[in-house]
Backbone atoms as SQL, in Angstrom:
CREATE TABLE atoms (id INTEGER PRIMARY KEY, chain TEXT, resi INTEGER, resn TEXT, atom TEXT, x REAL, y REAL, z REAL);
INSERT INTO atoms VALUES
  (1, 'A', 1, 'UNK', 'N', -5.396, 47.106, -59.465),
  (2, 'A', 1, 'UNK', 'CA', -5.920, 46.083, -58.612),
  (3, 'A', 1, 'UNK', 'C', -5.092, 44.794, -58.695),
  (4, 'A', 2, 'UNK', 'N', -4.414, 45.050, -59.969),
  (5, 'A', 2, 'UNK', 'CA', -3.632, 43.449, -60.226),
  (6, 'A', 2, 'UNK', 'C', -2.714, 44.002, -59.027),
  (7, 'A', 3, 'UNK', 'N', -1.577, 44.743, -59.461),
  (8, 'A', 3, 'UNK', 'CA', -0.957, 44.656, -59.022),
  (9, 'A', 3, 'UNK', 'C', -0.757, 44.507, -57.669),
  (10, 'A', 4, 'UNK', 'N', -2.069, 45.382, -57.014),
  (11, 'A', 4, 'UNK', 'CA', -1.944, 45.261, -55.401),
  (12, 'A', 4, 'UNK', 'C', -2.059, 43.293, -54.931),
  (13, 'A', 5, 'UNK', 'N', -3.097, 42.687, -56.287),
  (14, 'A', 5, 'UNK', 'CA', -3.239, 41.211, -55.343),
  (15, 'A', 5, 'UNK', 'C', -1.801, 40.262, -55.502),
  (16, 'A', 6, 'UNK', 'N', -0.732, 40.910, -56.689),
  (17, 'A', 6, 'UNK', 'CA', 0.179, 39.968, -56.387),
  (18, 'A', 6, 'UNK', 'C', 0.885, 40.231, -55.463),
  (19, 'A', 7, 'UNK', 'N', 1.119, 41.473, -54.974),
  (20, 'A', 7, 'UNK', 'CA', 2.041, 41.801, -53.834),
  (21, 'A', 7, 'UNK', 'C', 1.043, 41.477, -52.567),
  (22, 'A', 8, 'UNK', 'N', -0.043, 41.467, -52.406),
  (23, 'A', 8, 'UNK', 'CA', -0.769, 40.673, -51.317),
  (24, 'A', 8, 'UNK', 'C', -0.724, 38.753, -51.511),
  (25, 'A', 9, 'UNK', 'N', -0.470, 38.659, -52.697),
  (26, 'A', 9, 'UNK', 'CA', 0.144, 37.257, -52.957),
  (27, 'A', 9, 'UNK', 'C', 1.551, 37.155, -52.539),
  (28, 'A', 10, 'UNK', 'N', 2.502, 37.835, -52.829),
  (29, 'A', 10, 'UNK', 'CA', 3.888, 37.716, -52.172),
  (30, 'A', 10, 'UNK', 'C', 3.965, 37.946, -51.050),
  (31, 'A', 11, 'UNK', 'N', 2.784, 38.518, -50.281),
  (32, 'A', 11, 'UNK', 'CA', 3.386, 38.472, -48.798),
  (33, 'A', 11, 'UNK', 'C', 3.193, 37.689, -48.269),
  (34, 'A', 12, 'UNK', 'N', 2.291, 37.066, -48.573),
  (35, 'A', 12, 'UNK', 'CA', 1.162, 35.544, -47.877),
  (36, 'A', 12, 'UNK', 'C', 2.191, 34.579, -47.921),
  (37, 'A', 13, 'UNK', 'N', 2.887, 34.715, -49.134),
  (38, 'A', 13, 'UNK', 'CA', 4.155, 34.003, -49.121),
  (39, 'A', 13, 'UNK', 'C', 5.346, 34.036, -48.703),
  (40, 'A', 14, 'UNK', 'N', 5.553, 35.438, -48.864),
  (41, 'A', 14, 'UNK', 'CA', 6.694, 35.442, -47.506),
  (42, 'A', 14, 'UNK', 'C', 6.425, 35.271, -46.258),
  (43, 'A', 15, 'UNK', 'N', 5.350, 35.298, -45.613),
  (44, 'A', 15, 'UNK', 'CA', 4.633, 35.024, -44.473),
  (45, 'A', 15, 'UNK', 'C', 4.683, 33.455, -44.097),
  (46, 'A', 16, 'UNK', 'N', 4.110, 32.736, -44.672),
  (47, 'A', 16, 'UNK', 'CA', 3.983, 31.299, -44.806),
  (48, 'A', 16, 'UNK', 'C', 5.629, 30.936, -44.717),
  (49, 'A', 17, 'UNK', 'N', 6.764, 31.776, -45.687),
  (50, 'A', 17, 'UNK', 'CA', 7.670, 30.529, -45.845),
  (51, 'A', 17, 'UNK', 'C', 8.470, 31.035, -44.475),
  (52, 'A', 18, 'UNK', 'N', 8.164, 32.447, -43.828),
  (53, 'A', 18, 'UNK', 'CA', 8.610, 32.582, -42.457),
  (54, 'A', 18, 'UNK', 'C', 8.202, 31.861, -41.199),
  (55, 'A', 19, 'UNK', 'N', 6.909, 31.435, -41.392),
  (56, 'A', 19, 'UNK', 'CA', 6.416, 30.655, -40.478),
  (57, 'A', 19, 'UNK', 'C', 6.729, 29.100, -40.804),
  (58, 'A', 20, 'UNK', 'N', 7.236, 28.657, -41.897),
  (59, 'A', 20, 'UNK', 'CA', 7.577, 27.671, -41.979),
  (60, 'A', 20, 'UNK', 'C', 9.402, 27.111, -41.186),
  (61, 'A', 21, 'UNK', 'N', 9.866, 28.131, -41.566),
  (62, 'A', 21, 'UNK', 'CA', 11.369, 28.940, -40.827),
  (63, 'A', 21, 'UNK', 'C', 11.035, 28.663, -39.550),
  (64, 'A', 22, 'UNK', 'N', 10.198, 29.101, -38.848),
  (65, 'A', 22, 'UNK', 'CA', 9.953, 29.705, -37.459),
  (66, 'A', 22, 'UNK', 'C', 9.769, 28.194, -36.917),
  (67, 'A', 23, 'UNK', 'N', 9.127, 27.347, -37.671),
  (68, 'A', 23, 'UNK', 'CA', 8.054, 26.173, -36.937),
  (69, 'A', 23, 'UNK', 'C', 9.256, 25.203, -36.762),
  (70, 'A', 24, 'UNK', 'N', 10.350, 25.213, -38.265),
  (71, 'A', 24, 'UNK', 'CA', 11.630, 24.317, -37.974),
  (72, 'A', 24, 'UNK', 'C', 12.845, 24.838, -36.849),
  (73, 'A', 25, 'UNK', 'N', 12.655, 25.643, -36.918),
  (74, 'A', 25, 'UNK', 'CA', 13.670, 26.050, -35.772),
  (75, 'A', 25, 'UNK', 'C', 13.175, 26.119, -34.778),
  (76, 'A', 26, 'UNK', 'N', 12.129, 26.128, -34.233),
  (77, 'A', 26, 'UNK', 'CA', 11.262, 25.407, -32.820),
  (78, 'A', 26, 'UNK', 'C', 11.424, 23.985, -32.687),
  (79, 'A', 27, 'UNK', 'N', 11.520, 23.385, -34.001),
  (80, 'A', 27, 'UNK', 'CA', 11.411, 22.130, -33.388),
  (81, 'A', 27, 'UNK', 'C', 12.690, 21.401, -33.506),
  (82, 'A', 28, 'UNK', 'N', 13.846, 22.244, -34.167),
  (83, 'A', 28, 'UNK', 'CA', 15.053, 21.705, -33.923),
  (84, 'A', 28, 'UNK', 'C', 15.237, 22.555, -32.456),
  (85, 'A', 29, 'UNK', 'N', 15.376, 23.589, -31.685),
  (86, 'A', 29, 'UNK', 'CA', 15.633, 23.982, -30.634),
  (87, 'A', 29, 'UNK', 'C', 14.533, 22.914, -29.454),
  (88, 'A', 30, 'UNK', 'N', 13.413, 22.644, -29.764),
  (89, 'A', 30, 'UNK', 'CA', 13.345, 21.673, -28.755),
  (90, 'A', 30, 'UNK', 'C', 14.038, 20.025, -28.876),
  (91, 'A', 31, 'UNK', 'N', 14.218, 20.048, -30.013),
  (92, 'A', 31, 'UNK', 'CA', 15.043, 18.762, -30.318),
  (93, 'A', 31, 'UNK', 'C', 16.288, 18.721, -28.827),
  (94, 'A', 32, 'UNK', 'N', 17.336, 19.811, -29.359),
  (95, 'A', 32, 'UNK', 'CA', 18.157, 20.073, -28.742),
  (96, 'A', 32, 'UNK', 'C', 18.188, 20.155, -27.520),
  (97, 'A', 33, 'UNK', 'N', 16.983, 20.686, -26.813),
  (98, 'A', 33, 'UNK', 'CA', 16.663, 21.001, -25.249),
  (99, 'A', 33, 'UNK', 'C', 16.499, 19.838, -24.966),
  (100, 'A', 34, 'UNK', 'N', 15.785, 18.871, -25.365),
  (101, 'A', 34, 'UNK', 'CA', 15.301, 17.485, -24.895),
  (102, 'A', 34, 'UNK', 'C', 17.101, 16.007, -24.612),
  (103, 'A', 35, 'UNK', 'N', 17.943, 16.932, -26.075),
  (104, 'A', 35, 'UNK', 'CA', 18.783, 16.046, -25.844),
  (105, 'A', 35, 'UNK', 'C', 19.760, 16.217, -24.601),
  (106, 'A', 36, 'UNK', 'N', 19.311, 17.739, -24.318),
  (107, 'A', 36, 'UNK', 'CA', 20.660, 18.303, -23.524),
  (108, 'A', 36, 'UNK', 'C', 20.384, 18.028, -21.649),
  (109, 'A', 37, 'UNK', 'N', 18.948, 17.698, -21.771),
  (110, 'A', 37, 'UNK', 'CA', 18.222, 16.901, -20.545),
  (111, 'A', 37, 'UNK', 'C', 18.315, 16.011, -20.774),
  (112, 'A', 38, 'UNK', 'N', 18.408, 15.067, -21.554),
  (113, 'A', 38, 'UNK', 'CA', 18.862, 13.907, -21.302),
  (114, 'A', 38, 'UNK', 'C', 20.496, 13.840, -21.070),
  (115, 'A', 39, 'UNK', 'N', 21.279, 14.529, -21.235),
  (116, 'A', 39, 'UNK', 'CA', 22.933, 14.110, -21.097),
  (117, 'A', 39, 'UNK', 'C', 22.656, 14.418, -19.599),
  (118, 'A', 40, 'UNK', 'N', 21.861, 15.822, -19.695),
  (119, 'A', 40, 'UNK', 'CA', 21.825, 16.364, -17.755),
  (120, 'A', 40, 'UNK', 'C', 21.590, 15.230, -17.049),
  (121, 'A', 41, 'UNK', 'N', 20.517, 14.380, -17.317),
  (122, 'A', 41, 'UNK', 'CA', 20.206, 13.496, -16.616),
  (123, 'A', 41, 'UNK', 'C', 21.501, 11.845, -16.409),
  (124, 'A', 42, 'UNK', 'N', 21.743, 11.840, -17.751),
  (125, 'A', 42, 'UNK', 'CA', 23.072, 10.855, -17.755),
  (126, 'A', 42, 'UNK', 'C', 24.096, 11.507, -16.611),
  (127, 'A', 43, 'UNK', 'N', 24.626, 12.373, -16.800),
  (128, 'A', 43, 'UNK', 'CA', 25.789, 12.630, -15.728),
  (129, 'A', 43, 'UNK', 'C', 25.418, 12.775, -14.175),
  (130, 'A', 44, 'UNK', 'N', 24.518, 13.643, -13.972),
  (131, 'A', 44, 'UNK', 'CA', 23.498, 13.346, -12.840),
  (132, 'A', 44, 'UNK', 'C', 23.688, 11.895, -11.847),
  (133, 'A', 45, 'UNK', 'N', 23.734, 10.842, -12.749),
  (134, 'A', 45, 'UNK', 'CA', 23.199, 9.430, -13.003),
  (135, 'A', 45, 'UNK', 'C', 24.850, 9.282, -11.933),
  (136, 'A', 46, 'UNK', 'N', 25.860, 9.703, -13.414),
  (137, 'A', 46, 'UNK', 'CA', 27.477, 9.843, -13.093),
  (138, 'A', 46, 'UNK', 'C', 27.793, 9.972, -12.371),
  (139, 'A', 47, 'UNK', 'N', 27.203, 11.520, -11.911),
  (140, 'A', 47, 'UNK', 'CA', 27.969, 12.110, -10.684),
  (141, 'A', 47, 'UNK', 'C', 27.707, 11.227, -9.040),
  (142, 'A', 48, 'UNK', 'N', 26.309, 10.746, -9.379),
  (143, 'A', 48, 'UNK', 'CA', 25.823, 9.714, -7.948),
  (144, 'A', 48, 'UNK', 'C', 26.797, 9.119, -8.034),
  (145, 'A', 49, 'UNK', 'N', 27.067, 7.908, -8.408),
  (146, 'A', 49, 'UNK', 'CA', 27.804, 6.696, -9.090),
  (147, 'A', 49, 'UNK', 'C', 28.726, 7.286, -8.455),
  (148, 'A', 50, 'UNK', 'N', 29.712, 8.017, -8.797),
  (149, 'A', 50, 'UNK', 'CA', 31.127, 8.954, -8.502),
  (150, 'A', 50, 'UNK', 'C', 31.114, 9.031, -7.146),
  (151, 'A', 51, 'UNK', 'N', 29.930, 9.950, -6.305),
  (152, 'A', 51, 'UNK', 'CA', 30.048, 10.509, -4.838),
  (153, 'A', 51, 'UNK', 'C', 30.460, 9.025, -3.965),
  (154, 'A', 52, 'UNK', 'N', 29.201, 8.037, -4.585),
  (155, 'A', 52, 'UNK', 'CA', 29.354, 6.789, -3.471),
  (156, 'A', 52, 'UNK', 'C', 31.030, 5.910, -3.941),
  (157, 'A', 53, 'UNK', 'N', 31.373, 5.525, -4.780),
  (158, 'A', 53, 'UNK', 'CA', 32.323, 5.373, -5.321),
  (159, 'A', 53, 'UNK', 'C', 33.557, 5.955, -4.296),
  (160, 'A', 54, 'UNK', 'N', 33.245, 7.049, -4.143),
  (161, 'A', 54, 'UNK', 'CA', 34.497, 8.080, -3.355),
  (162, 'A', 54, 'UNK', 'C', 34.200, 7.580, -1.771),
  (163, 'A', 55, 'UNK', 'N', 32.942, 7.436, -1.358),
  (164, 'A', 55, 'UNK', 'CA', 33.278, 7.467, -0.329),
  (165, 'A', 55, 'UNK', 'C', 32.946, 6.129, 0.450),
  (166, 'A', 56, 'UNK', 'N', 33.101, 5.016, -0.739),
  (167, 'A', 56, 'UNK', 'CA', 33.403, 3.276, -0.295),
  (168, 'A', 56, 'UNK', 'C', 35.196, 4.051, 0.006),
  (169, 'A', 57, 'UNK', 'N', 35.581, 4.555, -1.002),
  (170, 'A', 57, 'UNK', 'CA', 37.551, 4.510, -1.328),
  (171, 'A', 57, 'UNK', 'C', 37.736, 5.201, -0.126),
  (172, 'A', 58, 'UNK', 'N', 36.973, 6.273, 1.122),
  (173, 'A', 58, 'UNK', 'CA', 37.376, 6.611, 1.862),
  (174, 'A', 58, 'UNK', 'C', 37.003, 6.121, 3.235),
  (175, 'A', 59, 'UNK', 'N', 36.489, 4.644, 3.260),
  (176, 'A', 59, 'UNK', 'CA', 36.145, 4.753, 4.901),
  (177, 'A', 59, 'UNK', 'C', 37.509, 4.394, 5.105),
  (178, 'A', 60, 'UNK', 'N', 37.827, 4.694, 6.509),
  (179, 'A', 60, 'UNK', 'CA', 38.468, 4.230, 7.535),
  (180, 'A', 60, 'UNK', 'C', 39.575, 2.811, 7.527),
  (181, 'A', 61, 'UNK', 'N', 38.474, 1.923, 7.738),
  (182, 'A', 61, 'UNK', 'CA', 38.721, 0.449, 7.237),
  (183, 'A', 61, 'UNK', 'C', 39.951, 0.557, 5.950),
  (184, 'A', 62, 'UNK', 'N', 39.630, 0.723, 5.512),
  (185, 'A', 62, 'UNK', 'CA', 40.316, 1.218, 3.889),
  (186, 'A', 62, 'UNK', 'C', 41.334, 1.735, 4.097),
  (187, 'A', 63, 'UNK', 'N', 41.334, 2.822, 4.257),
  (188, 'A', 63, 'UNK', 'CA', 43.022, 3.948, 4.506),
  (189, 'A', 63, 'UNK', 'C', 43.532, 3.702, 5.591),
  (190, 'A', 64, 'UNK', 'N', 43.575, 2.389, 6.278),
  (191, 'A', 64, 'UNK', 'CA', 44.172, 1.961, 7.377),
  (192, 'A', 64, 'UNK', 'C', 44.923, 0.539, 7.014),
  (193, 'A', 65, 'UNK', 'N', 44.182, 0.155, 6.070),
  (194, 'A', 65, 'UNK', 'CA', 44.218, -0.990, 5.710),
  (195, 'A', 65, 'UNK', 'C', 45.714, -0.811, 4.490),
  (196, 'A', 66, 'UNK', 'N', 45.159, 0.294, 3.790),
  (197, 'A', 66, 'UNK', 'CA', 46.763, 0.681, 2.796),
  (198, 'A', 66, 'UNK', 'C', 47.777, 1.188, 3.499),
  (199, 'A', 67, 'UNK', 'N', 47.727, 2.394, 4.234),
  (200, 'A', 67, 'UNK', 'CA', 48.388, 2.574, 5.028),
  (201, 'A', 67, 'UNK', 'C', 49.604, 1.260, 5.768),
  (202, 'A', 68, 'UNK', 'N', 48.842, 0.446, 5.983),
  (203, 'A', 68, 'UNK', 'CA', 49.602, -0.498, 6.568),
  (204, 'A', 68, 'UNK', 'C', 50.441, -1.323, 5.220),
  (205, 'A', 69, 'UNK', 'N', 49.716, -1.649, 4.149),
  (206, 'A', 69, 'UNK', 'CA', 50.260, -2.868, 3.621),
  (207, 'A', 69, 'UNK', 'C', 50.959, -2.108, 2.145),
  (208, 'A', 70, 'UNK', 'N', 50.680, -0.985, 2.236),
  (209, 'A', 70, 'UNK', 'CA', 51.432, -0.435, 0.872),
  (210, 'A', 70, 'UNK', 'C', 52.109, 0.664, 1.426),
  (211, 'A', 71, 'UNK', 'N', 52.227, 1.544, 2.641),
  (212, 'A', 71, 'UNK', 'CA', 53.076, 2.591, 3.205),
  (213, 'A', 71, 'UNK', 'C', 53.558, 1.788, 4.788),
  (214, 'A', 72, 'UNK', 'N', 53.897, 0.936, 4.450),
  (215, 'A', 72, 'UNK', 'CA', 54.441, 0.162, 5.722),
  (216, 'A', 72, 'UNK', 'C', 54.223, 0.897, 6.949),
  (217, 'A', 73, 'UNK', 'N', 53.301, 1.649, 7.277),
  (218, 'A', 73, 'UNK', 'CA', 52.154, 1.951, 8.327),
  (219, 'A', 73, 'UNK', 'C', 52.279, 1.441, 9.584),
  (220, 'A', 74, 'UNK', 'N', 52.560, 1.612, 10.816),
  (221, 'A', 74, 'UNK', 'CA', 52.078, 0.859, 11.773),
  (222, 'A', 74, 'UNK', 'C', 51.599, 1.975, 12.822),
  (223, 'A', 75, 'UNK', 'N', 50.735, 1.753, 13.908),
  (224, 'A', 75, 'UNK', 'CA', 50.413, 2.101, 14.981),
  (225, 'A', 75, 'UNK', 'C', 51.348, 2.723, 15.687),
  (226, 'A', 76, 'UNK', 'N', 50.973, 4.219, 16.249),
  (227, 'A', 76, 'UNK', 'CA', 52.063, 4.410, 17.423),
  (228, 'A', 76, 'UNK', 'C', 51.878, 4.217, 18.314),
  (229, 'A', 77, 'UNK', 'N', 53.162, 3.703, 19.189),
  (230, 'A', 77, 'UNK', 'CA', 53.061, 3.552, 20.116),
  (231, 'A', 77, 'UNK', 'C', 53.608, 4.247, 21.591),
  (232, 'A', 78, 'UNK', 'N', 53.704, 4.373, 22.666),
  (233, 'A', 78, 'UNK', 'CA', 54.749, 4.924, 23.145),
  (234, 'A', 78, 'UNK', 'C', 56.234, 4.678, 23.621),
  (235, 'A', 79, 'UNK', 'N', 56.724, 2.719, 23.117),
  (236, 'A', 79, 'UNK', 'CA', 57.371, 2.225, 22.986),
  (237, 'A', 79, 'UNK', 'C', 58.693, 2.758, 21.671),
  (238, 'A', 80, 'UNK', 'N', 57.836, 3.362, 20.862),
  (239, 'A', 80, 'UNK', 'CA', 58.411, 3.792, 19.328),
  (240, 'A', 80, 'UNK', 'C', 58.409, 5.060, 19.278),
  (241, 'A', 81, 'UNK', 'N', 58.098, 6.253, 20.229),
  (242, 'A', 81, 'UNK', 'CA', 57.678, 7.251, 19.955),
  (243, 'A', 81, 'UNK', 'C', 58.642, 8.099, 20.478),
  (244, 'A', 82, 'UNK', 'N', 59.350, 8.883, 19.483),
  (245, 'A', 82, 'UNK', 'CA', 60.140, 9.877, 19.834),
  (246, 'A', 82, 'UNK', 'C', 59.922, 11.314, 20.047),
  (247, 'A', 83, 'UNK', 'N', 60.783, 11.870, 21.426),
  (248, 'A', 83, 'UNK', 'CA', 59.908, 13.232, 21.624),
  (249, 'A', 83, 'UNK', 'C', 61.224, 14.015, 21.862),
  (250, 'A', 84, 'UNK', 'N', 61.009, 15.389, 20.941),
  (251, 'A', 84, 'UNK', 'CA', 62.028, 16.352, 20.639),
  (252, 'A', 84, 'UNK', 'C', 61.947, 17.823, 21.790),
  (253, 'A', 85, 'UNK', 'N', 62.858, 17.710, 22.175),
  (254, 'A', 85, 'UNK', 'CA', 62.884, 18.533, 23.121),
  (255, 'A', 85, 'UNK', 'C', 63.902, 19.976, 23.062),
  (256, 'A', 86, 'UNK', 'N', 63.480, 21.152, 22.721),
  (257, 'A', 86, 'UNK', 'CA', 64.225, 22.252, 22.314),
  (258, 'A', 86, 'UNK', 'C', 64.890, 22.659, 23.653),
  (259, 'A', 87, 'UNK', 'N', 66.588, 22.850, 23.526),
  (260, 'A', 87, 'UNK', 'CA', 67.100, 23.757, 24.794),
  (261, 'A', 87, 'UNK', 'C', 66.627, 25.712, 24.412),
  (262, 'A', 88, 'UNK', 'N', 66.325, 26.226, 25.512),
  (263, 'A', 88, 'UNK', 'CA', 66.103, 27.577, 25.683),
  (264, 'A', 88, 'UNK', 'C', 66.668, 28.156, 24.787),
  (265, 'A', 89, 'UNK', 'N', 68.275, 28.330, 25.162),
  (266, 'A', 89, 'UNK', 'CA', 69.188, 28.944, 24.249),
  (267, 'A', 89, 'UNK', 'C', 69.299, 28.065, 22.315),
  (268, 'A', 90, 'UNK', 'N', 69.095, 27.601, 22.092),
  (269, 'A', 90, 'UNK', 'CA', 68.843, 27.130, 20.826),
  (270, 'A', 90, 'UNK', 'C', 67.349, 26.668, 20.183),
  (271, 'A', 91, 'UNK', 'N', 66.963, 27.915, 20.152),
  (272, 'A', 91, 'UNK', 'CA', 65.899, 28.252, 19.336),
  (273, 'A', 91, 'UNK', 'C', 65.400, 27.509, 17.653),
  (274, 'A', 92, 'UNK', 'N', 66.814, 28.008, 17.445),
  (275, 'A', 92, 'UNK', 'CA', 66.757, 27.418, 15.628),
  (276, 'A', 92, 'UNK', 'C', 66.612, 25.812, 15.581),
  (277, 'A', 93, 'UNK', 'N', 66.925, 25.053, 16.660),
  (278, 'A', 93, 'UNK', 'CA', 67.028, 23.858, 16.824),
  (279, 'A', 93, 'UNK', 'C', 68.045, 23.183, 16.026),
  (280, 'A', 94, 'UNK', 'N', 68.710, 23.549, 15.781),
  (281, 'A', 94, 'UNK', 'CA', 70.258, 22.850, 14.990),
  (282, 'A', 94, 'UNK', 'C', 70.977, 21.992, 15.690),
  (283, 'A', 95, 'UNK', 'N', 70.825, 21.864, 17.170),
  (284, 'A', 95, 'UNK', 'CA', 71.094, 20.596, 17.588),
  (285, 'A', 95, 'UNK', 'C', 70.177, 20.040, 18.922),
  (286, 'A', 96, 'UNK', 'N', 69.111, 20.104, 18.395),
  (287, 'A', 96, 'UNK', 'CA', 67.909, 19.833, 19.243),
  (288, 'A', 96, 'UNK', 'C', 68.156, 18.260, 20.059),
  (289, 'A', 97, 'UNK', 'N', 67.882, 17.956, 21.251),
  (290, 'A', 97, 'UNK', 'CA', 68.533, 16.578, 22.153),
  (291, 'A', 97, 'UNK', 'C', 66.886, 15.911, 21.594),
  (292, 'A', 98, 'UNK', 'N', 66.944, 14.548, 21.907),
  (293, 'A', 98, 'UNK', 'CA', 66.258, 13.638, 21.281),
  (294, 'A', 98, 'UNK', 'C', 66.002, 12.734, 22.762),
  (295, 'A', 99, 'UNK', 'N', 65.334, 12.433, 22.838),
  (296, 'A', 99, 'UNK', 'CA', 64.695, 11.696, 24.399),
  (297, 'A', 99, 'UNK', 'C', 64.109, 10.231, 24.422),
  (298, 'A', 100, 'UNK', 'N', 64.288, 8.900, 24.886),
  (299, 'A', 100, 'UNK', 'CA', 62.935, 8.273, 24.390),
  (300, 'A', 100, 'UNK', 'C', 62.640, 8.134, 25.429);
């Protein structure tokens, strides 16, 4: 009879120190889940920030505006505008005539 209550004593205890196991690693895995929603939510945050960001850098206004003053840019016109005109027999265009 002894013997059966210490081995019903050792299991209670291995039982307990498994559920003690079990209860910390639940609550470090929700630790972890909670932090990893919060970064989700930080970049989230980021990625908004980023989209509008991109698309102040792309209106119109803007890439017209560099265009002009940092790629010396101008308007065409048909004053400036050159038009290439292929003869029949010269296909490859190796000495294609030039028109304005």
């Amino acid at each position: 009879m002894i013997r059966l209550n210490v081995l019903l004593l050792v299991a209670v205890v291995l039982s307990a120190l498994a559920l003690v196991r079990s209860q910390y690693e639940t609550r470090r895995l929700v630790m972890a889940i909670e932090k990893v929603n919060k970064e989700s939510a930080l970049l989230e945050v980021e990625h908004q920030r980023l989209l509008v960001e991109r698309r102040a850098q792309a209106t119109p206004q803007r890439v017209q505006s560099l265009a002009q003053q940092k790629l010396q840019m101008r308007v065409a016109t048909p004053a400036i505008t050159q038009y290439v005109s292929m003869t029949p027999g010269n296909a490859g265009g190796a000495s294609a005539g030039v028109a304005k």
